[in-house]
N, CA, C, O and CB atoms as a CASP TS submission, in Angstrom:
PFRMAT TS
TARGET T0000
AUTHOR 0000-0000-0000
METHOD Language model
MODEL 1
PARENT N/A
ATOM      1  N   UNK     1      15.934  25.849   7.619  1.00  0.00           N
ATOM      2  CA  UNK     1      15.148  24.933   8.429  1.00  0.00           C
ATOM      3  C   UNK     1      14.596  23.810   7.527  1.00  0.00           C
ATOM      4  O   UNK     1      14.181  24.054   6.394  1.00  0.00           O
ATOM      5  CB  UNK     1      13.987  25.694   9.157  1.00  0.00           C
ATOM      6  N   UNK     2      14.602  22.662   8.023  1.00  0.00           N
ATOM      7  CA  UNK     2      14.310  21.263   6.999  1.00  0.00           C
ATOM      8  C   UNK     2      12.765  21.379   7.333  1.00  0.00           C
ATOM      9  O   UNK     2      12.184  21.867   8.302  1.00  0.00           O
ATOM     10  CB  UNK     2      15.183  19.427   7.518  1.00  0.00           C
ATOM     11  N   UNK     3      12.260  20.691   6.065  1.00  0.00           N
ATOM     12  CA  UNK     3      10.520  20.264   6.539  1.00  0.00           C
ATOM     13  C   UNK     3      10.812  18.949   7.149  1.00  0.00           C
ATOM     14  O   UNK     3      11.907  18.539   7.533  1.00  0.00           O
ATOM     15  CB  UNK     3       9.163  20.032   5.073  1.00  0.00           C
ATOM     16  N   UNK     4       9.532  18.282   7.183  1.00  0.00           N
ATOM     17  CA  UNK     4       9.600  17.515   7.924  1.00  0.00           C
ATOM     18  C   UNK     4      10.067  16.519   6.760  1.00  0.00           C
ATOM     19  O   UNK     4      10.767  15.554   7.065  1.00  0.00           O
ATOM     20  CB  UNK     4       8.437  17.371   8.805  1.00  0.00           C
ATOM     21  N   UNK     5       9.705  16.729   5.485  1.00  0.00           N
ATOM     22  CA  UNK     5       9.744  15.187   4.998  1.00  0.00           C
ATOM     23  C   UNK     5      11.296  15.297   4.584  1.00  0.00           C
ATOM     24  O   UNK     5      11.796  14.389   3.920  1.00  0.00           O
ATOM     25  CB  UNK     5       8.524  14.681   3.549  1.00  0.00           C
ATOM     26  N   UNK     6      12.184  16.601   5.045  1.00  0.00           N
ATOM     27  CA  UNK     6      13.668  16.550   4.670  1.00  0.00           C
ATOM     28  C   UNK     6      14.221  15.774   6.007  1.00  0.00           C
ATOM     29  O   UNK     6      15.350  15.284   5.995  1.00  0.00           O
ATOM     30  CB  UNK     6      14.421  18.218   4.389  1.00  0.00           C
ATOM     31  N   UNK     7      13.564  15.706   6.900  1.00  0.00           N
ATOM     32  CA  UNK     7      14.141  15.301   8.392  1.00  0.00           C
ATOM     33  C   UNK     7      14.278  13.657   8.502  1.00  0.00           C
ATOM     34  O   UNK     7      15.169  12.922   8.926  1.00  0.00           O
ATOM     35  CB  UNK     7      12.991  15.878   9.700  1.00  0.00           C
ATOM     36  N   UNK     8      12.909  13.416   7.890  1.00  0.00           N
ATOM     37  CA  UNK     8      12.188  11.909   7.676  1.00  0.00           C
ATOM     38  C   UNK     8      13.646  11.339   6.817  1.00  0.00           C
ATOM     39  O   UNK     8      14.380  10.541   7.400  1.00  0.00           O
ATOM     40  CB  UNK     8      10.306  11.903   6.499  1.00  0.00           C
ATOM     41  N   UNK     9      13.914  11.715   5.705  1.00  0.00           N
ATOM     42  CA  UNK     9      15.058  11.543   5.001  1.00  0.00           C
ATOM     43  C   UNK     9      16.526  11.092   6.047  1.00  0.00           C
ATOM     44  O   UNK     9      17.159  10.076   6.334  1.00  0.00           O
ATOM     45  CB  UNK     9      15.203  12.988   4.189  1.00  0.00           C
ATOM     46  N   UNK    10      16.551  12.854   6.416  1.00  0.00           N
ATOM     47  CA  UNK    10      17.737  12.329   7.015  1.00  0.00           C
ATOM     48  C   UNK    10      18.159  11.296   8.232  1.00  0.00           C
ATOM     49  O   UNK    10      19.244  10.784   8.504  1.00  0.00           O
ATOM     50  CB  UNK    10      18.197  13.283   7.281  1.00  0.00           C
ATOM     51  N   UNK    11      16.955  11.206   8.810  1.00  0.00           N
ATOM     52  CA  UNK    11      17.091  10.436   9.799  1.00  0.00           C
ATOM     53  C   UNK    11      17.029   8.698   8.964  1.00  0.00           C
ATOM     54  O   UNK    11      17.899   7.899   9.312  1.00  0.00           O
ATOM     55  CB  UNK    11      15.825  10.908  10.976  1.00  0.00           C
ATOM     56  N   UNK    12      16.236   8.362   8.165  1.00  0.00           N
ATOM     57  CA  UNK    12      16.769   7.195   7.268  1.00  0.00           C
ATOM     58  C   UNK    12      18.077   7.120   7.222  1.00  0.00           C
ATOM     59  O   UNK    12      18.832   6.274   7.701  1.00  0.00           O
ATOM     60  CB  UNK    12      16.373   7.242   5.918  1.00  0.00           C
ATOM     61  N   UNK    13      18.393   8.516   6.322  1.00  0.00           N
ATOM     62  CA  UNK    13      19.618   8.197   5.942  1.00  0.00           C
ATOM     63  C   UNK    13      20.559   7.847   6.870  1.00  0.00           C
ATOM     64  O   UNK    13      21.376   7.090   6.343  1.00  0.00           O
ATOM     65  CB  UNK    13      20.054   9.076   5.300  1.00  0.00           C
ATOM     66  N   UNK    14      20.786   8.045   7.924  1.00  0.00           N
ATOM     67  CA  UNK    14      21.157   7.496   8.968  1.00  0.00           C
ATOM     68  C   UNK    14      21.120   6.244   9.399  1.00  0.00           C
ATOM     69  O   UNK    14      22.126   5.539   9.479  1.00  0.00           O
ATOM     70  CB  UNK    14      20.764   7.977   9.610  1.00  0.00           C
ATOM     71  N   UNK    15      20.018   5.894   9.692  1.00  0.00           N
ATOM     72  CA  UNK    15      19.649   4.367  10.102  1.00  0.00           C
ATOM     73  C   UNK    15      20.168   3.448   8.932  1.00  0.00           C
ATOM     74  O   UNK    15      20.507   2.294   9.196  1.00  0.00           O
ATOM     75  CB  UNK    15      17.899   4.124  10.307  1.00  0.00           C
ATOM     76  N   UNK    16      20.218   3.799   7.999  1.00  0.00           N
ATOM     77  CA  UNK    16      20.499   3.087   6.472  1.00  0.00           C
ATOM     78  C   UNK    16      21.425   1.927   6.626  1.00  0.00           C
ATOM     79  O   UNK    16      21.042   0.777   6.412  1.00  0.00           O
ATOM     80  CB  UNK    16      21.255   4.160   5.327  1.00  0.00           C
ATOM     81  N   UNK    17      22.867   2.276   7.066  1.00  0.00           N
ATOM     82  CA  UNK    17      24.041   1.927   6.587  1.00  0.00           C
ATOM     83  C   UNK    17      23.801   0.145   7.850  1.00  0.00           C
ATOM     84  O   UNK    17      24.226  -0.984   7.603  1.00  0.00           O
ATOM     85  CB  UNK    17      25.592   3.489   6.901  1.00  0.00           C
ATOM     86  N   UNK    18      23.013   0.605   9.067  1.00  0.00           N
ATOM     87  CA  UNK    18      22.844  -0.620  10.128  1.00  0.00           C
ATOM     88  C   UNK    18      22.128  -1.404  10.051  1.00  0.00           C
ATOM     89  O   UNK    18      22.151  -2.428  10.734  1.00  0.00           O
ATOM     90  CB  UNK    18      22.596  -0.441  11.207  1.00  0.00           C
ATOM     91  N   UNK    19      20.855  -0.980   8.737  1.00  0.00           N
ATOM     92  CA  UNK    19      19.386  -2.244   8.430  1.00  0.00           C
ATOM     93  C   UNK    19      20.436  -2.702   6.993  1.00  0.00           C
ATOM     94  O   UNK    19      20.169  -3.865   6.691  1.00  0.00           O
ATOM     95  CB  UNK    19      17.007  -1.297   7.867  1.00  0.00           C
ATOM     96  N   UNK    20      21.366  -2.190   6.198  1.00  0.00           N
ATOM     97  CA  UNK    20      21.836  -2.460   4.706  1.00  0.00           C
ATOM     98  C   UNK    20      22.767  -3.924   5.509  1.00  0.00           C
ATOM     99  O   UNK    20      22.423  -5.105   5.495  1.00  0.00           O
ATOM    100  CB  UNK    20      22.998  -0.792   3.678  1.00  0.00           C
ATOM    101  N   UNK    21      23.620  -3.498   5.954  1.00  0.00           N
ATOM    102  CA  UNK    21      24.267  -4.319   6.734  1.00  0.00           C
ATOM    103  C   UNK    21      23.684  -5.762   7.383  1.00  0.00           C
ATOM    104  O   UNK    21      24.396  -6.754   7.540  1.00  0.00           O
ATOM    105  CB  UNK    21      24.605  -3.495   7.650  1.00  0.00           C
ATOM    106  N   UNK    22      22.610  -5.711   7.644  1.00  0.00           N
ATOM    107  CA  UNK    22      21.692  -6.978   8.218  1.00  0.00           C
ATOM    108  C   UNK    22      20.824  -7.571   6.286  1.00  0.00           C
ATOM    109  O   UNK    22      20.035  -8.508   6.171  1.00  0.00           O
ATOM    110  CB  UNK    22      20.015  -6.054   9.913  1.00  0.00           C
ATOM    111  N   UNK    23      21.140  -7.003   5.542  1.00  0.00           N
ATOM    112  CA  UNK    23      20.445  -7.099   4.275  1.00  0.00           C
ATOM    113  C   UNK    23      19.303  -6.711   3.766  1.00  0.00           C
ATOM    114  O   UNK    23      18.805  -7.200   2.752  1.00  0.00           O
ATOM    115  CB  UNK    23      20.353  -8.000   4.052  1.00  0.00           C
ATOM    116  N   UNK    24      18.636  -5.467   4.695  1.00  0.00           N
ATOM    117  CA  UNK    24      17.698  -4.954   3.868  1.00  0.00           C
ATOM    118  C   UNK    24      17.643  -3.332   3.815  1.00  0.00           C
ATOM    119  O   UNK    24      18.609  -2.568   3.831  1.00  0.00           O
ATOM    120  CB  UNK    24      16.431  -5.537   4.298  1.00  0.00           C
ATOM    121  N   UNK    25      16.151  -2.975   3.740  1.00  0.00           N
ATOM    122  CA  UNK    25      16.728  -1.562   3.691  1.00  0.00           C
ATOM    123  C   UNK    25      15.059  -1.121   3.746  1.00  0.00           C
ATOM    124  O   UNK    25      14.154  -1.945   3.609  1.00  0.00           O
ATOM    125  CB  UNK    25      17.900  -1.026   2.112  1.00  0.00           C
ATOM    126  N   UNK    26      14.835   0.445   3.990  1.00  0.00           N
ATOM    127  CA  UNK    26      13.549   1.008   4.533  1.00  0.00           C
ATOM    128  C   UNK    26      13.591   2.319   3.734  1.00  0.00           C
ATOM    129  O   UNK    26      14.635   2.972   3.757  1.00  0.00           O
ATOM    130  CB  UNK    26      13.472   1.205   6.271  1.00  0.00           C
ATOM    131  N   UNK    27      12.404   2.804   2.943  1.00  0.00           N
ATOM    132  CA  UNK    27      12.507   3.203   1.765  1.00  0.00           C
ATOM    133  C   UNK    27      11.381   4.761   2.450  1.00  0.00           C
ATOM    134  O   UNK    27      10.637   4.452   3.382  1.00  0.00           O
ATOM    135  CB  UNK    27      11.945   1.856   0.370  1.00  0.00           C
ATOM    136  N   UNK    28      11.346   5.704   2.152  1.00  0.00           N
ATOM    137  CA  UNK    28      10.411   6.675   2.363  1.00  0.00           C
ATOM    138  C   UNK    28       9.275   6.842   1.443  1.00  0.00           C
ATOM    139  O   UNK    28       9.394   7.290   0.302  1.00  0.00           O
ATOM    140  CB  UNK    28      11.036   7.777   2.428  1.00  0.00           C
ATOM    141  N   UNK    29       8.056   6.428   2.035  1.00  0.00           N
ATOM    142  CA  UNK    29       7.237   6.560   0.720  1.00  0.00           C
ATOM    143  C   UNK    29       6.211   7.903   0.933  1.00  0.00           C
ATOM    144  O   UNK    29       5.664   8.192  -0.131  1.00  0.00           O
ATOM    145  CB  UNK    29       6.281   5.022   0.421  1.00  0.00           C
ATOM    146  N   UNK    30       5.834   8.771   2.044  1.00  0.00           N
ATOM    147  CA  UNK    30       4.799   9.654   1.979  1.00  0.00           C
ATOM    148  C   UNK    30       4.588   9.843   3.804  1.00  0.00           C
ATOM    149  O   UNK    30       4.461   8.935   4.625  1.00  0.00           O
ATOM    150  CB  UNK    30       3.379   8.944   0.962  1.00  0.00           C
ATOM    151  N   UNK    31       4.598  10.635   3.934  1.00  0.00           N
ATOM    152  CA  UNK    31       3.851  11.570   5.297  1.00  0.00           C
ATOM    153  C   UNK    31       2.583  12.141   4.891  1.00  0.00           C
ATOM    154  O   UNK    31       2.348  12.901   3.952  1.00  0.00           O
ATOM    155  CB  UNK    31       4.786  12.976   5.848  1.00  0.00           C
ATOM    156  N   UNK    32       1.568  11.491   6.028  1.00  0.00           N
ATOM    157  CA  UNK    32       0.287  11.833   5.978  1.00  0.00           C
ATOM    158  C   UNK    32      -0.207  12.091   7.292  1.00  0.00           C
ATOM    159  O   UNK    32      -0.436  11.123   8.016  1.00  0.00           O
ATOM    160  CB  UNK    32      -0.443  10.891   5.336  1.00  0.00           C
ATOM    161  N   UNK    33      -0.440  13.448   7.781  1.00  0.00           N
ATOM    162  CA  UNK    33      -1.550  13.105   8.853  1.00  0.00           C
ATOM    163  C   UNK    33      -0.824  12.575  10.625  1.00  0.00           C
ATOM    164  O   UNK    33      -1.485  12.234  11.606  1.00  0.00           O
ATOM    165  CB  UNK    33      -2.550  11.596   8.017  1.00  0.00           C
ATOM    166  N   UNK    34       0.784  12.688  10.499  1.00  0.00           N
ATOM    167  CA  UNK    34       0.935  12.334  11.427  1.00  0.00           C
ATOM    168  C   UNK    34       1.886  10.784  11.217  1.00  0.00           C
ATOM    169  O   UNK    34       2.564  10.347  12.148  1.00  0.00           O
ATOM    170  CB  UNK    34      -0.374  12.438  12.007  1.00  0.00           C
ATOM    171  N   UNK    35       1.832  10.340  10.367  1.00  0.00           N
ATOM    172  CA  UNK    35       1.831   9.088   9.854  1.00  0.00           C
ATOM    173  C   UNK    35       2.788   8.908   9.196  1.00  0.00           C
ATOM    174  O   UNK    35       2.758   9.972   8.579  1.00  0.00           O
ATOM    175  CB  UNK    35       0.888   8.761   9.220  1.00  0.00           C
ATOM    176  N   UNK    36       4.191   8.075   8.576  1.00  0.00           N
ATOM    177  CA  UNK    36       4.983   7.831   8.054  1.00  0.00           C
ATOM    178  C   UNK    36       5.174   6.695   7.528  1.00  0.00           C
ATOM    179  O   UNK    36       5.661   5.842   8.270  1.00  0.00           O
ATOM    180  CB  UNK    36       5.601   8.121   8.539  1.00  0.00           C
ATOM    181  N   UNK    37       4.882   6.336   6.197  1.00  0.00           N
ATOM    182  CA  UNK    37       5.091   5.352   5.398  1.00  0.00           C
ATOM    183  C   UNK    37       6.035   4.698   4.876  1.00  0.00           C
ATOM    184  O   UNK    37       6.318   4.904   3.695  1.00  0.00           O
ATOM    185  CB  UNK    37       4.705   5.522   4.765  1.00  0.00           C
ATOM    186  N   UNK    38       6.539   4.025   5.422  1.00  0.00           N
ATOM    187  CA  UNK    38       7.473   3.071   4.596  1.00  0.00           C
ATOM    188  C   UNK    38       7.536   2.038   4.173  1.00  0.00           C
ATOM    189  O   UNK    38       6.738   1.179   4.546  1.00  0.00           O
ATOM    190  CB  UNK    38       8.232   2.887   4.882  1.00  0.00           C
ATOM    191  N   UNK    39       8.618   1.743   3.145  1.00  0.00           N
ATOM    192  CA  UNK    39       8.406   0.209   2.488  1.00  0.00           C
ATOM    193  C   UNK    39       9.790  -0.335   3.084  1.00  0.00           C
ATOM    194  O   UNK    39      10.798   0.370   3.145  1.00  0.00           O
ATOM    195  CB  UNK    39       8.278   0.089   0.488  1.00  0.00           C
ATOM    196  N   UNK    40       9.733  -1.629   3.505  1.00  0.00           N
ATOM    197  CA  UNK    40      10.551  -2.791   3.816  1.00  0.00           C
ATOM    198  C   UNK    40      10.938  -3.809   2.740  1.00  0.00           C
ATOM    199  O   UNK    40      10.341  -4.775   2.265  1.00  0.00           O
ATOM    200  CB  UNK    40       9.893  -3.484   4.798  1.00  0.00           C
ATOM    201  N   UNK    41      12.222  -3.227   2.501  1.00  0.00           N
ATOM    202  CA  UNK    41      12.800  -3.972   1.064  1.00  0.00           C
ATOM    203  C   UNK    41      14.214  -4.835   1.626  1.00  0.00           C
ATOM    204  O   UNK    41      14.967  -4.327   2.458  1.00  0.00           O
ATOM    205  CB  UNK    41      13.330  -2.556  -0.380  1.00  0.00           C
ATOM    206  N   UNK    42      14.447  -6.218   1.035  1.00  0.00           N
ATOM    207  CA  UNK    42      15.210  -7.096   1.024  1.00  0.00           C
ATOM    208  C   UNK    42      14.956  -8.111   2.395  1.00  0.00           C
ATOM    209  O   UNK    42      13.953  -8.782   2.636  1.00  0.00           O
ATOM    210  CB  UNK    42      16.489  -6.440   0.859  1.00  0.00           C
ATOM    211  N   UNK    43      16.146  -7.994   3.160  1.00  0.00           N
ATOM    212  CA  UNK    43      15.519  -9.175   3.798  1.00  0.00           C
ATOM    213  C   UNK    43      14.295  -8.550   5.562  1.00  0.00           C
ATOM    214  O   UNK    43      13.763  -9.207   6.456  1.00  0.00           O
ATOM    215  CB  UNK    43      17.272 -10.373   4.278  1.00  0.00           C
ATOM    216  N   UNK    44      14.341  -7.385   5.331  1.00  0.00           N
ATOM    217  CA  UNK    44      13.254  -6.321   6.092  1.00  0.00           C
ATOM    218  C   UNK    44      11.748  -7.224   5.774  1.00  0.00           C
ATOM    219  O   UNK    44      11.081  -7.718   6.684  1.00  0.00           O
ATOM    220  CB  UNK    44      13.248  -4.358   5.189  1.00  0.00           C
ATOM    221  N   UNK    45      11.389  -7.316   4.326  1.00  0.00           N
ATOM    222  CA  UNK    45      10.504  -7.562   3.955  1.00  0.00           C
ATOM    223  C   UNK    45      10.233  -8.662   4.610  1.00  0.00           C
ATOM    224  O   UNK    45       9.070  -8.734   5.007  1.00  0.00           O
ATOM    225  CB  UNK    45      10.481  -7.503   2.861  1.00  0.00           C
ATOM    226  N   UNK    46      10.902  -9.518   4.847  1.00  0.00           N
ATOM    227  CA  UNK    46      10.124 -10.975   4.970  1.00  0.00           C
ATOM    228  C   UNK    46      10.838 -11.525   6.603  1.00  0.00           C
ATOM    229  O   UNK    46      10.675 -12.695   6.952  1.00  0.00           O
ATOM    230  CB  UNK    46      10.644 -12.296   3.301  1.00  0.00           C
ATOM    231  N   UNK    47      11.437 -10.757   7.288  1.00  0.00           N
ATOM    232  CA  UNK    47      12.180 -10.997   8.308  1.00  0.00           C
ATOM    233  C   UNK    47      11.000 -10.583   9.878  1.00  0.00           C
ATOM    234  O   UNK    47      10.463  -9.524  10.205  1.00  0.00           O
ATOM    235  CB  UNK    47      13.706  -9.977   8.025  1.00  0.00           C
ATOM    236  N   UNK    48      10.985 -11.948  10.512  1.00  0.00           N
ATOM    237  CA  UNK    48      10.347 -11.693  11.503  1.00  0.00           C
ATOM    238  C   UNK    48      10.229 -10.545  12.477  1.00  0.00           C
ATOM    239  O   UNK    48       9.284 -10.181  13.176  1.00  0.00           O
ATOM    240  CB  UNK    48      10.567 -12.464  11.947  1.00  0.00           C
ATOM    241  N   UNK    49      11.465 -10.074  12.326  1.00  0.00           N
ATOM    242  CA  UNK    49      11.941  -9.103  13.841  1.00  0.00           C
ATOM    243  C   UNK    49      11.280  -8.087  12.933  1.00  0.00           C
ATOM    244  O   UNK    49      10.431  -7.537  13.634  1.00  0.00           O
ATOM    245  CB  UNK    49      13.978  -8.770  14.537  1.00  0.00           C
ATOM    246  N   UNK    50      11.265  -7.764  12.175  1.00  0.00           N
ATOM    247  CA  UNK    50      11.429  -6.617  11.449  1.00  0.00           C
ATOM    248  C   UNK    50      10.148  -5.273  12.044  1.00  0.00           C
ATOM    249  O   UNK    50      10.326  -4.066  12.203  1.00  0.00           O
ATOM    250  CB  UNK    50      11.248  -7.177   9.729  1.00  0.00           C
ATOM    251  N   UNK    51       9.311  -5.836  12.182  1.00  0.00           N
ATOM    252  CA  UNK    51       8.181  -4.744  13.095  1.00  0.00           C
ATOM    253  C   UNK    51       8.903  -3.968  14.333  1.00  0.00           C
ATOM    254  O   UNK    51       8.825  -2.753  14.511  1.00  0.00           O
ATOM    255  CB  UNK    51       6.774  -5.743  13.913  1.00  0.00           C
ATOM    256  N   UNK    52       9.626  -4.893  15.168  1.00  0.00           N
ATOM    257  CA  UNK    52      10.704  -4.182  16.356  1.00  0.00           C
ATOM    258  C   UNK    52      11.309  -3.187  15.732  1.00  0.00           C
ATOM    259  O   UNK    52      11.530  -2.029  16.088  1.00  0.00           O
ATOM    260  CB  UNK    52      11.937  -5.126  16.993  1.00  0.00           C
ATOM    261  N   UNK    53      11.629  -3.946  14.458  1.00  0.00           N
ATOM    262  CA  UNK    53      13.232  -2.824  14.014  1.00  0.00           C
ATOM    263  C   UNK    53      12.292  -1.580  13.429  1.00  0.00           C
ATOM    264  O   UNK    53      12.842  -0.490  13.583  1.00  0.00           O
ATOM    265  CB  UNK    53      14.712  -3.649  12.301  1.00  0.00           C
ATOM    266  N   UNK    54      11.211  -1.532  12.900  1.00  0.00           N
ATOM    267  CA  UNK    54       9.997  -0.836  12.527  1.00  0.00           C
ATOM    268  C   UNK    54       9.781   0.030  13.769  1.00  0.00           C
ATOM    269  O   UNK    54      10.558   0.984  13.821  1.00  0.00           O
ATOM    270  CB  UNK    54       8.732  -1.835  12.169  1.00  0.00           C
ATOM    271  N   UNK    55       9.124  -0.046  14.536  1.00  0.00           N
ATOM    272  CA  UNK    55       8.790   0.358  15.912  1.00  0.00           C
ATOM    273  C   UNK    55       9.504   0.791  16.852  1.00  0.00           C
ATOM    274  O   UNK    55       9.095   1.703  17.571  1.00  0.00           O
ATOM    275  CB  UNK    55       8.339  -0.402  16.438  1.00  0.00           C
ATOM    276  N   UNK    56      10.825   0.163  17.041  1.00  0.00           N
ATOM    277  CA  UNK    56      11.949   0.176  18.286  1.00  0.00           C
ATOM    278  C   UNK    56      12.549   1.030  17.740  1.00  0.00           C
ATOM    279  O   UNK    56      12.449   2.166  18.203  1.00  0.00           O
ATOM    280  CB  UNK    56      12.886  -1.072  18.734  1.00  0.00           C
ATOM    281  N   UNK    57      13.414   0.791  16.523  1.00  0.00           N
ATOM    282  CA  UNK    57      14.753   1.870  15.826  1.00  0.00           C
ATOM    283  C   UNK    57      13.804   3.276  15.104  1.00  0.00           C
ATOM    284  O   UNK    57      13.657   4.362  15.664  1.00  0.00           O
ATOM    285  CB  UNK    57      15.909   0.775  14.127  1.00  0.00           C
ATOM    286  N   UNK    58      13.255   2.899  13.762  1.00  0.00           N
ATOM    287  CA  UNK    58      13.293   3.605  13.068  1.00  0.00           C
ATOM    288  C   UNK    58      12.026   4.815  13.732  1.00  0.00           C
ATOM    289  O   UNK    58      12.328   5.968  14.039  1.00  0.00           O
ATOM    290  CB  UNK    58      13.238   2.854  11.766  1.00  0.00           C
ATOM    291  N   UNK    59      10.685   4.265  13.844  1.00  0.00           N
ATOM    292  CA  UNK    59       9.964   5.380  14.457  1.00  0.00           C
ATOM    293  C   UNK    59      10.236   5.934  15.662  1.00  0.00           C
ATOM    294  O   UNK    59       9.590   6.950  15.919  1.00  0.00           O
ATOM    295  CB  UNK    59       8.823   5.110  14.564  1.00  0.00           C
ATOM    296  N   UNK    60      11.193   5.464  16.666  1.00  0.00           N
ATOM    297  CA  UNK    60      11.889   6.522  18.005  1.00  0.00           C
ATOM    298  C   UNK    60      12.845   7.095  17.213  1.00  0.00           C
ATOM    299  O   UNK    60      12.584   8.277  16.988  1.00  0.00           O
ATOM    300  CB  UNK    60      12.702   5.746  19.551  1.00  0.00           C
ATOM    301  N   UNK    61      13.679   6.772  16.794  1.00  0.00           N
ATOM    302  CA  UNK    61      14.572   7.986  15.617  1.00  0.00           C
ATOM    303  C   UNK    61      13.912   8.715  15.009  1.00  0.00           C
ATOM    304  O   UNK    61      14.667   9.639  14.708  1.00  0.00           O
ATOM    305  CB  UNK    61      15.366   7.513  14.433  1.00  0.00           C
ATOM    306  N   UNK    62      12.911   8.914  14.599  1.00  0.00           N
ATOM    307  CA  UNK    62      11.945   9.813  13.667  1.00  0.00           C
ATOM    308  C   UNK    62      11.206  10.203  14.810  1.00  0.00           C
ATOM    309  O   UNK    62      11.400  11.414  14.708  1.00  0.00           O
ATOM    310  CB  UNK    62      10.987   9.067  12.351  1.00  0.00           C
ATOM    311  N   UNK    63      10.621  10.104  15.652  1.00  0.00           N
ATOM    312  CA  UNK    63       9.949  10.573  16.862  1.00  0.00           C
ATOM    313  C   UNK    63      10.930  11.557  17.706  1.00  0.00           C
ATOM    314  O   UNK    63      10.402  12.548  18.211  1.00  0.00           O
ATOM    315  CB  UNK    63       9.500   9.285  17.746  1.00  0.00           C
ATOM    316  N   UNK    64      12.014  11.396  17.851  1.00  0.00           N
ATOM    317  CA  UNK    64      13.012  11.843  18.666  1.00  0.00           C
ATOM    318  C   UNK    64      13.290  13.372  17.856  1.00  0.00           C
ATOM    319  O   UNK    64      13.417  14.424  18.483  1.00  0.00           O
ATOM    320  CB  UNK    64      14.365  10.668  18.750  1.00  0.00           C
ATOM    321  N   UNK    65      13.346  13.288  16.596  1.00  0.00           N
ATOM    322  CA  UNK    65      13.876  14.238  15.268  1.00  0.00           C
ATOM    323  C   UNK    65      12.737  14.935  15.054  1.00  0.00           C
ATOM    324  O   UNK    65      12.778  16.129  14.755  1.00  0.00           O
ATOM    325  CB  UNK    65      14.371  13.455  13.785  1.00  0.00           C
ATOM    326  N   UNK    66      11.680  14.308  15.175  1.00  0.00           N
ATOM    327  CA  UNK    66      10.258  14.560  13.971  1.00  0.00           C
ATOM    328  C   UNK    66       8.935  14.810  15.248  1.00  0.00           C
ATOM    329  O   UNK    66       8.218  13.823  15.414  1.00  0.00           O
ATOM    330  CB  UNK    66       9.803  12.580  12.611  1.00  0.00           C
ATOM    331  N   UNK    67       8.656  15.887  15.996  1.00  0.00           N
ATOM    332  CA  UNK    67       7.783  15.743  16.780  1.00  0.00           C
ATOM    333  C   UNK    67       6.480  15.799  16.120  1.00  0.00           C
ATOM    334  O   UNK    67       5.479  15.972  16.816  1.00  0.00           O
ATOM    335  CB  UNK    67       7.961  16.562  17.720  1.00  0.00           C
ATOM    336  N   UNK    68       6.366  15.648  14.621  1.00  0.00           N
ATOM    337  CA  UNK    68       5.139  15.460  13.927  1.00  0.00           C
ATOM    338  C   UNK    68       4.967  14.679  13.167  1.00  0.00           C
ATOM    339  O   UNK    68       4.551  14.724  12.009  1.00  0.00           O
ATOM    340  CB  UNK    68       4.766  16.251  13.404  1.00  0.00           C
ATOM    341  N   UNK    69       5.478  13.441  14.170  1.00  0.00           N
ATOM    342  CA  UNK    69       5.703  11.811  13.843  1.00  0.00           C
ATOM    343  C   UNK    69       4.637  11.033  14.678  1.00  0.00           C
ATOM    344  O   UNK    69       4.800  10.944  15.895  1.00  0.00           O
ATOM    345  CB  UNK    69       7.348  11.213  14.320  1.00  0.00           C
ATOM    346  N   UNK    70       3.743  10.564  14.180  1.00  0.00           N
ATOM    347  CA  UNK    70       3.376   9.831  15.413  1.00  0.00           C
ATOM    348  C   UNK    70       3.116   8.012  15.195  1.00  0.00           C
ATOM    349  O   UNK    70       2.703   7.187  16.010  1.00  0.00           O
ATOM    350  CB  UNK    70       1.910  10.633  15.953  1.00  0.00           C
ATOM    351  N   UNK    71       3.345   7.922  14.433  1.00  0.00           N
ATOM    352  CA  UNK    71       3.373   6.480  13.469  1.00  0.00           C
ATOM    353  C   UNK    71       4.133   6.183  12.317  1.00  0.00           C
ATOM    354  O   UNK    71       4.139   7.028  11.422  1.00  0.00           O
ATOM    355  CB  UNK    71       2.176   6.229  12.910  1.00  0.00           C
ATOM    356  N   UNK    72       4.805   5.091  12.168  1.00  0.00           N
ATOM    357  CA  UNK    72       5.224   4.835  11.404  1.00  0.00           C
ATOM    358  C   UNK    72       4.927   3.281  10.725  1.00  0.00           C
ATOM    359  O   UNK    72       5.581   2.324  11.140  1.00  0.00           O
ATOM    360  CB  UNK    72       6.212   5.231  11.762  1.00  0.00           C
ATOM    361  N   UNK    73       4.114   3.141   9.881  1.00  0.00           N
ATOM    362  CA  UNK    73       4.110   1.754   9.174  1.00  0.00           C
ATOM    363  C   UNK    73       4.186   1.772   7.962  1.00  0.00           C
ATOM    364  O   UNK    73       4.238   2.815   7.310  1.00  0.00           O
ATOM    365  CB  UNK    73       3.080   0.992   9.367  1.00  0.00           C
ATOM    366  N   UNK    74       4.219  -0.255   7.107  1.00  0.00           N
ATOM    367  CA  UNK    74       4.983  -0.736   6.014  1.00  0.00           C
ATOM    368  C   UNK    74       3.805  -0.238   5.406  1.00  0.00           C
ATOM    369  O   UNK    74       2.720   0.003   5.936  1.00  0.00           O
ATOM    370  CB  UNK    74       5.566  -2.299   5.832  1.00  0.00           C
ATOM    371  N   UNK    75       4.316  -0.059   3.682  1.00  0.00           N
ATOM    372  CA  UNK    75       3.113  -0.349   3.192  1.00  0.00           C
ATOM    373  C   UNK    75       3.678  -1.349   1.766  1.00  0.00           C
ATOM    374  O   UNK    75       2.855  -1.846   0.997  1.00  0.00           O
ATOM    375  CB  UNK    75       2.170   1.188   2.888  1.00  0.00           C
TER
END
């Protein structure tokens, strides 16, 4: 059985290959509390949409996987 922060992983690892492709990429930094931290590297970082792709893709993929997900933001 995976913990959660092996799930958090794989479900990145997943999403990976479709944010690399647009030129950036979303990094795992720490689960706290409900909470999932990530960093927004390349063009993630500085790209308008990027909160959608934050919000829309990656935390309903981790929500969907991870029912002890309840947020996900940059840091």
């Amino acid at each position: 059985m995976q913990t959660v922060h092996e799930k958090i992983e794989t479900v990145l690892q997943e999403l990976r290959p479709a944010i690399n492709r647009d030129g950036g990429d979303v990094v795992f930094v720490r689960f706290e509390e409900g909470i999932v931290y990530v960093r927004l590297q390349g063009a993630c970082a500085t790209c308008p949409a990027s909160f959608f792709t934050l919000k829309m893709g990656v935390e309903e993929a981790l929500k969907r996987v991870c029912p002890e997900v309840m947020d996900v933001v940059p840091v």
